[in-house]
N, C-alpha and C positions, 0 to 999 in steps of 0.2 A: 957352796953348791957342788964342788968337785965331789966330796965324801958323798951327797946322794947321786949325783950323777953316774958314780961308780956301784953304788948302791943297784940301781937300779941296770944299770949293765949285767950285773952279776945274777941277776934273778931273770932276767931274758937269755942271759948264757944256761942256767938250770932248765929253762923251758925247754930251749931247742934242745936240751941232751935227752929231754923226755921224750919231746915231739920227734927226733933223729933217731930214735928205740922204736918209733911208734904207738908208746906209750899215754896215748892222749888223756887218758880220765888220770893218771898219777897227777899230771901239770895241774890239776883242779885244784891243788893247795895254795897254787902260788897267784890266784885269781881271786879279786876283792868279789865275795858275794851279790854286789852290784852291779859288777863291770858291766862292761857294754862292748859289742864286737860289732864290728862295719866290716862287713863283707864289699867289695867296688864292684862296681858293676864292670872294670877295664878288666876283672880278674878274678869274677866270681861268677857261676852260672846259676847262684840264686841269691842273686845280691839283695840287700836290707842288713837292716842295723837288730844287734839281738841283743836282751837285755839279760843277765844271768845265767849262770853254768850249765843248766836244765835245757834254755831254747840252744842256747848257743854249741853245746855240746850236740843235739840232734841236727841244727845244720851245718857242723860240720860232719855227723854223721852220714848223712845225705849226702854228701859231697865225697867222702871217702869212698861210699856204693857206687861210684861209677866208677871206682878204678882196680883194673886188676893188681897192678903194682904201683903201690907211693911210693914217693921217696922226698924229703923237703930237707933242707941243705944251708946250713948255714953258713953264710959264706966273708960278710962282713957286718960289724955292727957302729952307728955311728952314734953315742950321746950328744945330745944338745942341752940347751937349759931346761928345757919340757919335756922329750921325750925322748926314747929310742930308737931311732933307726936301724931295722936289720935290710938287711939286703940278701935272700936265697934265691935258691937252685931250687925248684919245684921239677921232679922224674918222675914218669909213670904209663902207664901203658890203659886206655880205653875200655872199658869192661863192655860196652857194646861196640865199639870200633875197632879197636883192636890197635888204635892208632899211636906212636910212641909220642910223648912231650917232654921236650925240655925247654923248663921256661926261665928266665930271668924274674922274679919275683920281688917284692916287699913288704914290710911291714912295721908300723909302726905304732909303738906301744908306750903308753904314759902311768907311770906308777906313782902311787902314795903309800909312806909307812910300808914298805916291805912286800906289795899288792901291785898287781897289776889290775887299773881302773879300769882303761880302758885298749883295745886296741883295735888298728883299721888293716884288712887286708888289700894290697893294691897293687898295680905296676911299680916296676924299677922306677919308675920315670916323677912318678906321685911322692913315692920313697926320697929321692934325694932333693928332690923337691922339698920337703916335710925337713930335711937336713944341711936347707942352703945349700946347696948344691949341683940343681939341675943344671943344666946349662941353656942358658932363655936362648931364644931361636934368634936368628941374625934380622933388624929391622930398623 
């Protein structure tokens, strides 16, 4: 499990080098033709689940048009048996507001054979959750 485990690290480190370019249709290579993206509703302003490079490519189009400046940030990545954990830095500045954001971010993505199937965009909080991790509330 280690050998795909790293597998699959190494193909989510190639994304964000696209995605930190701002490069987003090159990363189309490293996405299975079926995948599936879940945008959260903790962390997405048009949240739903999209099926293939086509829908999912135009909402994240839609989502880039609201900003005058992106910037998404990788900042740490955590393997597990199932899936990847990244943990970013989402920057950018409001294209009708004008308003700056830095946000703590997630995302977590599960790959087969060399592909990314599927991935979910979310809170920090969803993320380490997803990675054992969070830290459950005092009760």
């Amino acid at each position: 499990m280690v050998a795909m485990s790293q597998s699959n690290v190494e193909i989510v480190r190639r994304l964000f080098d696209y995605w930190e370019r701002g490069d987003w249709r090159a990363s189309a290579e490293l996405f299975d033709p079926e995948f599936e993206a879940v945008f959260s509703t903790s962390s997405f302003p048009d949240p739903g689940t999209y099926r293939g490079g086509r829908e999912t490519l135009e909402a994240w189009g839609g989502w880039l048009d609201a900003w005058d400046e992106f910037n998404l940030e990788l900042e740490d990545m955590i393997a597990t048996e199932t899936a990847v954990v990244v943990l970013s830095r989402l920057r950018g500045r409001g294209k009708a507001s004008g308003a700056p954001v830095d946000a703590e971010v997630g995302c977590i993505f599960e790959c087969n054979e060399g592909r990314i199937e599927r991935m979910v965009f979310c809170d920090r909080h969803q993320a380490l959750e997803a990675a054992g991790l969070a830290e459950q509330p005092p009760g």
